[in-house]
N, C-alpha and C positions, 0 to 999 in steps of 0.2 A: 238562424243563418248568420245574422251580426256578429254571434258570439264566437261563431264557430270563426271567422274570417280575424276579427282578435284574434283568438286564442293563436290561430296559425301566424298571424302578423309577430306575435310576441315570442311563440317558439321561435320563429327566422331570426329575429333581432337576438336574441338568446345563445342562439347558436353562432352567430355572426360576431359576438362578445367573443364567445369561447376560443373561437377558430380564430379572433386579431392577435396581430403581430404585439408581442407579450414585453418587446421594448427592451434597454438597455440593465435596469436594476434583476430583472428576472433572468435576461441571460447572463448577466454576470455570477450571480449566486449558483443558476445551474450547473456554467462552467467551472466556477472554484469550488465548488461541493466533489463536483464529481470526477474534476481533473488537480489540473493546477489553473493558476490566476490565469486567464486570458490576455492576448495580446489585442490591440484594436480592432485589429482584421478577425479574428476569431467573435471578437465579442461582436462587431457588426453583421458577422452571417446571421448570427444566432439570432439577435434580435428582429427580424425580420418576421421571425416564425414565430408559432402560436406554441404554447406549451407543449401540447401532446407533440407536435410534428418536432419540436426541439430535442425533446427526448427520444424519440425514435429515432431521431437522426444520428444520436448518440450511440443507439443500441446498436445498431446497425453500420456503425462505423468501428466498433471492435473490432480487434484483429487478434489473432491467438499465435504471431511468429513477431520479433522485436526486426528491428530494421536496420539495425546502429549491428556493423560486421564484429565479428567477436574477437576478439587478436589471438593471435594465434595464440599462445602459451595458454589459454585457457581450455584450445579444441582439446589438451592433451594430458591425461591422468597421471599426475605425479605421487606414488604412494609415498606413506613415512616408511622410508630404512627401516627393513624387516628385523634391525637390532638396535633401534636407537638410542637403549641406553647403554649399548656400548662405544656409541661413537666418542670421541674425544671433544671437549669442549668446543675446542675452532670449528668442529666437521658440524655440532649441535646451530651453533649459530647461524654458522652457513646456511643449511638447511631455514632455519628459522627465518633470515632475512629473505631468502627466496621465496619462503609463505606468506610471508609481510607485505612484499613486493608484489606476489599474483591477487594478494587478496586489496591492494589497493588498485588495482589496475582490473579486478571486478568490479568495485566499487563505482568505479569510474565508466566505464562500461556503460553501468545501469543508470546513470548517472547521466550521462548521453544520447540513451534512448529516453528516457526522462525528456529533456529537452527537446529531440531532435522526432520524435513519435507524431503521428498523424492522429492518434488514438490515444489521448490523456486519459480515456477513461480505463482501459484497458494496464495500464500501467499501476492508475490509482487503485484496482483493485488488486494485482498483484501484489502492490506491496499489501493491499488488506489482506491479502490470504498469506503473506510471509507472516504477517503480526499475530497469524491466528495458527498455521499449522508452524509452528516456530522449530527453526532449527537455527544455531551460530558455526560460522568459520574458525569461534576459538576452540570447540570442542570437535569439529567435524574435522580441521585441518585440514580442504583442500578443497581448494577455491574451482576445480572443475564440479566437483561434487555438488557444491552449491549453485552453481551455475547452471547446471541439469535441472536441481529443482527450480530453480527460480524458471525456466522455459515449462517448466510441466504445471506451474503455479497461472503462468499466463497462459497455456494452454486452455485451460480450463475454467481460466478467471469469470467470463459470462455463462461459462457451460452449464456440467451435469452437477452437485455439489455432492452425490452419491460415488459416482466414475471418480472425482477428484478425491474422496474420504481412500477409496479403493487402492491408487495408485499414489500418494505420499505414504499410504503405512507401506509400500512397498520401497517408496526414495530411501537408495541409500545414503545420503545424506541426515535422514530424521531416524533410521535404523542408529547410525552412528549416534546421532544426537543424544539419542534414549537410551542406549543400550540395548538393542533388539536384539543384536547378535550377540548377546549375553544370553540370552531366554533361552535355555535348556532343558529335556525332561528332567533331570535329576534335582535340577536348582534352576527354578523360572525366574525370570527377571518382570518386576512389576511395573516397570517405568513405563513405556508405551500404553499398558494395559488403561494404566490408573491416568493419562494422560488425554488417551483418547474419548476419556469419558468426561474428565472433570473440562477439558478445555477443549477440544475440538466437537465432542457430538452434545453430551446431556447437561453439561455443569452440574455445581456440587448441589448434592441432598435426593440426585436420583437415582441412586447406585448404591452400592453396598462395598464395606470389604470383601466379603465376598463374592462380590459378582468380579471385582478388578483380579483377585486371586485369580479365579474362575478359568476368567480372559486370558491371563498371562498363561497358560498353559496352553492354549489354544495358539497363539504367538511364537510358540517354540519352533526352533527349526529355520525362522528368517532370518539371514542373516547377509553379509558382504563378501563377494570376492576381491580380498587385499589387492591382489595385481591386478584386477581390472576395474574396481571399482562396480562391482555391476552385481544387480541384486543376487543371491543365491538361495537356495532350498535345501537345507540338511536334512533330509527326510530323516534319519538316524536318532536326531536331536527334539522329532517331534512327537509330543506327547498324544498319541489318540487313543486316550482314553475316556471316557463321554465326562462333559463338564455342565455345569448347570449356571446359564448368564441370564439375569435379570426374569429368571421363572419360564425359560426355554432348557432344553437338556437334550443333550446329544451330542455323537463326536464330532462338535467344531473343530476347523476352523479357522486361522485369523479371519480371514473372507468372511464367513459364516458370523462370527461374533458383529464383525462392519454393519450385516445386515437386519442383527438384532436391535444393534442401535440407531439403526436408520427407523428403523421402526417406530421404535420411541417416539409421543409427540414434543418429548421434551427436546427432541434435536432439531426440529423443524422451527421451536421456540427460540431455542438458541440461537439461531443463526440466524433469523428474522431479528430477535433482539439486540443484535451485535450492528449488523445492517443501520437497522435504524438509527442508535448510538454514532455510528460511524458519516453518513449522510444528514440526518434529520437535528437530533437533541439528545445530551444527555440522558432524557426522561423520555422514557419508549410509554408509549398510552401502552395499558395490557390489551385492552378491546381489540385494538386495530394489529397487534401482533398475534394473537390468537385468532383470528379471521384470516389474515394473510399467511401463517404460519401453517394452519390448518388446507390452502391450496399449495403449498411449497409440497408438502408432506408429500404429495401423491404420486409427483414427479421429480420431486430436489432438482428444477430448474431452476438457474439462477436469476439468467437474463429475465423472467415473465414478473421474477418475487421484487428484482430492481425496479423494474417500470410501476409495479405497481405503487411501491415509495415512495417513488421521483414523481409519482403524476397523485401524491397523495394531497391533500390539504393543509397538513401538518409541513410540507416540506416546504411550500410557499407560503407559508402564513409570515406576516412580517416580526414576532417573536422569535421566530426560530431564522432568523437573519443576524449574520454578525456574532452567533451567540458560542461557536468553536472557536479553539485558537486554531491558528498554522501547525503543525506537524515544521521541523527544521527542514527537512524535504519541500513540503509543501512552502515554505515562504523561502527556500533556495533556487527550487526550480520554476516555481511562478515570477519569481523578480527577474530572473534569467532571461523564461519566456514573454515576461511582459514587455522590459525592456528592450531585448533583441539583443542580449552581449552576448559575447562569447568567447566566454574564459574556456582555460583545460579543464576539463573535467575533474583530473585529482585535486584540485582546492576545490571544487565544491564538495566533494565527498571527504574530506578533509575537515571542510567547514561544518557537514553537518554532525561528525563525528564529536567535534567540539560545543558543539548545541545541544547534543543529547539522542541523536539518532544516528548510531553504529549501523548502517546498512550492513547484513547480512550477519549481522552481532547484536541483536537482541541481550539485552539485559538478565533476563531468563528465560524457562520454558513458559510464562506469561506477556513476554512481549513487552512491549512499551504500553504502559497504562495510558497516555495521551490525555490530550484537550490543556485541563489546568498545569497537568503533571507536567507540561512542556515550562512550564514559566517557573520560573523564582529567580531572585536576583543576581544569579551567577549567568544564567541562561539568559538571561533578559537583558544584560548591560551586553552580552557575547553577540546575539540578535542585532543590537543597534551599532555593535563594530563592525558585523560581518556588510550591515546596509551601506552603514561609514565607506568602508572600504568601495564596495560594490560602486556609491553612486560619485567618490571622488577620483575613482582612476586612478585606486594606490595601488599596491602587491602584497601579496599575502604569500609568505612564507612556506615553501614544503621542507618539514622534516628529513633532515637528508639519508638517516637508515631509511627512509619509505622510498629515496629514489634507485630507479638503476643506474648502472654504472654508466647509459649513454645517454640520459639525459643531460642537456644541455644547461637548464637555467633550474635555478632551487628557489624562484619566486615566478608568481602568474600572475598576471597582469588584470584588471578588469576595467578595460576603458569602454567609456559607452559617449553618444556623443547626447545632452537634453535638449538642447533647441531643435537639432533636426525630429528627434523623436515627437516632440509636442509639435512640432509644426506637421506633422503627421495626422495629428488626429483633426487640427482644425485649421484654419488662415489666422486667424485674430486672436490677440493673447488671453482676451475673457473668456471667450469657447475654449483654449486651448485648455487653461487653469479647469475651466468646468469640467470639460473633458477628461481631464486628469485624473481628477478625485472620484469621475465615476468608475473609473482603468484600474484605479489602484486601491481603493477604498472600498469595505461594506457597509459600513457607516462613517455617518459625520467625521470630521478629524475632531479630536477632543479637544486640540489647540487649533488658538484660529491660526491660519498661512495667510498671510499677505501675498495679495496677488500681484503687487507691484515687486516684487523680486523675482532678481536675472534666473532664466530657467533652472539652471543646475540646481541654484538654495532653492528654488520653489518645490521640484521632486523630492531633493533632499530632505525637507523639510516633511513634506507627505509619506514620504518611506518611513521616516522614524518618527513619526507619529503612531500612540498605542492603535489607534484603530488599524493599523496596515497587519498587527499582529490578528487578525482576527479574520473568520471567514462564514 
């Protein structure tokens, strides 16, 4: 009877651990993992709760519709001049500065739902699924197109990841990107095929030439309507004659091929070991990605494969703290949010353009390799001007081919006020300073701050400190 009354005393107290309030260091990591940097108000909800109810409260605060109004030029599909290389130079430009133009005022756009969102986390994954199903503005040319995807990307950001494989091979946007509407029966086009294998479902070494060959025939026939931009079906142009994908045979298809590779448990891997990379660490354990990869499979939910992550052991362990860098996003929009400025949006998308993260301009059809890739010494001295600027209340320059013609002012301003901000978080300058470094910091500052310096040098000084690059 003794034992039994222990053993129940010590489960209570057990559980009473689990369920307490998980504190300021745990909410902060949760919410710069899986958002951007938290503002004080943000980071004090959170630490109230216990792990599990922090992350549910996360899950469940997804939204799949952006909030931030879309200006109008973007509700409305501008094709390229059905002769464009007859136009005359001036007419070539033209056009070109107008694409310049809508495609910075996307930028900006997302750039302010970024900021202005109820739901960091739902954003954070969007752009994870822009890095992963990658399409760019330079080859797509037309900044509505991309904008559709990008709402079909947050559609389904926590969703189905099968529904989502399903409708980007139809976005014409990634049509364009790849060449879809090249795949023909007489002459298939391989680019989608061989893409949706090696980088969105199986990665490389689980496919064959042949099976990409295979695919691309299956592919035939999708294609874009020029004037409307809206996906099309050449039945004419599709190949149905039976194809044989990954040791399946029959007249697929594109649909059909989608579901072959869902099948695959190399796709449930991948995308579990992407996940992890992207929240957790560099180094994905195989154990625990084949375990959770193997439940994804069944359903290719997203939202059940995240929580399982976020509430893993590996994700709170204190190695795997501080050990990513910032994405230029992520330490544009977190210093934004944290601070509470509020510049125009096009110098921050401007800015990050300059840091190495082209929103809606991916690098290739790979994306931004991220973490280290963000840093070397061009990137990094660019980093501590862009903070420079941010925490001094200077102006940062817009390029004037990126403005229009009624913009008023070719510089944006970022003034923010530090004593009011730190008198925010606490009354007295020691809590304020402490405060500070836990707001803006994952670990220690590598340089000491003097805490007898006036507010402004004191932030100043923690912003461009290396640990503020890191999450």
């Amino acid at each position: 009877m003794r034992n039994w009354v222990l053993s129940l005393i010590l489960l209570s107290l057990t559980g009473l651990t689990y369920a307490a309030a998980m504190g300021e260091a745990d909410a902060w990591h949760l919410l710069t993992r899986t958002g951007f940097a938290p503002d004080p108000q943000e980071l004090a909800s959170y630490a109230s709760l216990s792990r599990t109810a922090a992350v549910d409260r996360l899950l469940a605060g997804a939204t799949q519709q952006a909030v931030t109004p879309v200006p109008a030029d973007l509700a409305v599909y501008m094709p390229q001049p059905e002769h464009f290389k007859n136009l005359s130079p001036d007419e070539k430009k033209q056009f070109r500065g107008q694409q310049a133009q809508r495609n910075l005022e996307l930028q900006a756009w997302w750039m302010e739902e970024m900021i202005a969102t109820p739901a960091p986390l739902t954003e954070h994954m969007t752009m994870f699924w822009h890095n992963h199903f990658v399409s760019s503005s330079q080859k797509v040319k037309s900044a509505r197109l991309m904008l559709v995807q990008n709402e079909l990307l947050r559609r389904y950001a926590l969703g189905n990841f099968g529904d989502m494989l399903h409708a980007i091979a139809k976005d014409p946007a990634m049509i364009l990107y790849l060449d879809t509407q090249q795949d023909r029966k007489a002459q298939p086009n391989e680019n989608f095929a061989r893409e949706v294998m090696e980088l969105f479902t199986l990665g490389i070494g689980h496919y064959s030439e042949q099976d990409v060959q295979e695919a691309a025939r299956a592919y035939t026939g999708w294609s874009v309507d020029r004037q409307t931009g809206a996906f099309m079906y050449r039945p004419g142009q599709h190949d149905d004659g039976i194809k044989t994908v990954l040791g399946h045979s029959g007249n697929f298809n594109g649909d059909d091929v989608l579901d072959i590779l869902l099948a695959q448990p190399a796709t449930a891997e991948w995308i579990t070991r992407k996940l992890w990379r992207e929240f957790i660490s560099t180094d994905p354990d195989p154990l625990t990605i084949e375990r959770d990869a193997a439940i994804f499979r069944q359903h290719y939910e997203i939202r059940p494969l995240l929580r399982a992550l976020l509430l893993s052991d590996a994700f709170w362990s204190a190695k795997n703290r501080g050990n990513l860098v910032k994405s230029p996003v992520e330490l544009i929009v977190g210093s934004v949010r944290q601070l509470q400025i509020h510049p125009d949006p096009r110098a921050l998308a401007i800015a990050s353009r300059q840091l190495g993260q082209n929103i809606f301009a991916p690098p290739n059809v790979k994306g931004w390799p991220g973490d280290d890739a963000w840093i070397n010494s061009t990137t990094l001295l660019l980093r501590k001007q862009f903070l420079d600027l941010l925490t001094r209340g200077q102006q940062m320059p817009i390029p004037k081919k990126l403005l229009a013609t009624d913009t008023p002012n070719d510089t944006m301003n970022f003034a923010y006020a530090p004593q009011a901000w730190l008198s925010r978080l606490a009354p007295l300058p020691a809590e304020q300073h402490r405060s500070a470094q836990a707001v803006l910091l994952a670990v220690a500052p590598v340089n000491a701050v003097s805490p007898d310096l006036p507010a402004a040098q004191y932030l100043h000084s923690l912003l461009l400190d290396p640990a503020y690059q890191l999450k």
